[in-house]
N, C-alpha and C positions, 0 to 999 in steps of 0.2 A: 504494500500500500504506500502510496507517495505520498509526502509531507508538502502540504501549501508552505510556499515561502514564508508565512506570518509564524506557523509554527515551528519552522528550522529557525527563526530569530529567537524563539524563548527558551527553547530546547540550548543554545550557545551561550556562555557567558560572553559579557562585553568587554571588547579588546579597550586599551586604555588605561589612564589612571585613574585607581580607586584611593579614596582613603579612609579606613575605619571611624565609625563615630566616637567620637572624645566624650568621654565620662563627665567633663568639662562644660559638656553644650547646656546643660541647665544652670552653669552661674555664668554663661557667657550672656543666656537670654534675661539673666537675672539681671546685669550689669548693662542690656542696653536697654531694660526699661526703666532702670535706676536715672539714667544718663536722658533719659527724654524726659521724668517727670523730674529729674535735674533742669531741663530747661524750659520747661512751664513753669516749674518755680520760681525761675528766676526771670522770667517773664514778667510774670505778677507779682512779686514781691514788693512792690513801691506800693499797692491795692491791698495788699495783706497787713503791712506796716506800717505805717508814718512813719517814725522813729527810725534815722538810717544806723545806729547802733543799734536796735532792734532788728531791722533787717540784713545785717550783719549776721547777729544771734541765729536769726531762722538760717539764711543761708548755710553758715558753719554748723549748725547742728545736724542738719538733712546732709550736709556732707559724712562729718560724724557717722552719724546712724546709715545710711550708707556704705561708707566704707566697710564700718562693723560689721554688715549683714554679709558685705561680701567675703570678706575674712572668716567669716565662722562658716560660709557656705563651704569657700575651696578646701578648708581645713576636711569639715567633715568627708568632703569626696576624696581627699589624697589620704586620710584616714582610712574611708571604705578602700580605696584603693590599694593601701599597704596591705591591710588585712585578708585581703581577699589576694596577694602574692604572697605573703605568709603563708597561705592553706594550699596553695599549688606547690609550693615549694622556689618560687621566684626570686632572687634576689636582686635587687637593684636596677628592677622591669624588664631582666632577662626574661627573653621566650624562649 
């Protein structure tokens, strides 16, 4: 029985380069929507505050707290990450 051409294309892997998904992608998508409502806030922040040492305050704090969130994200993933070469037996992301 002959194969349509549509099905010798799924039946082949694809020539080219690939690159495995990064363990990474959820504090990357974490960190660009930190980074947009980084700049809606700062957009509006004259509308949020009067007081430009007040909006100062807001600024540097939403950095702050940002930053933190992203710190405690990668940690936890290069954490899951160690731990999960630990039980394979991988040492320093040897495959």
């Amino acid at each position: 029985m002959a194969q349509s051409e549509g099905d010798a294309s799924l039946s082949r892997q694809k020539k080219g380069f690939t690159v495995p998904a990064s363990p990474f992608n959820a504090v990357k998508v974490d960190l660009a929507l930190l980074i947009i409502v980084g700049g809606v806030l700062w957009l509006i922040h004259d509308r949020l505050v009067e007081d430009p040492f007040g909006q100062f305050l807001l600024l540097a704090g939403y950095g702050a707290a940002a930053m933190g969130w992203i710190v405690i994200k990668t940690r936890r993933v290069a954490k899951r990450l160690a731990a999960s070469a630990d039980e394979h037996g991988l040492k320093n992301g040897e495959k």
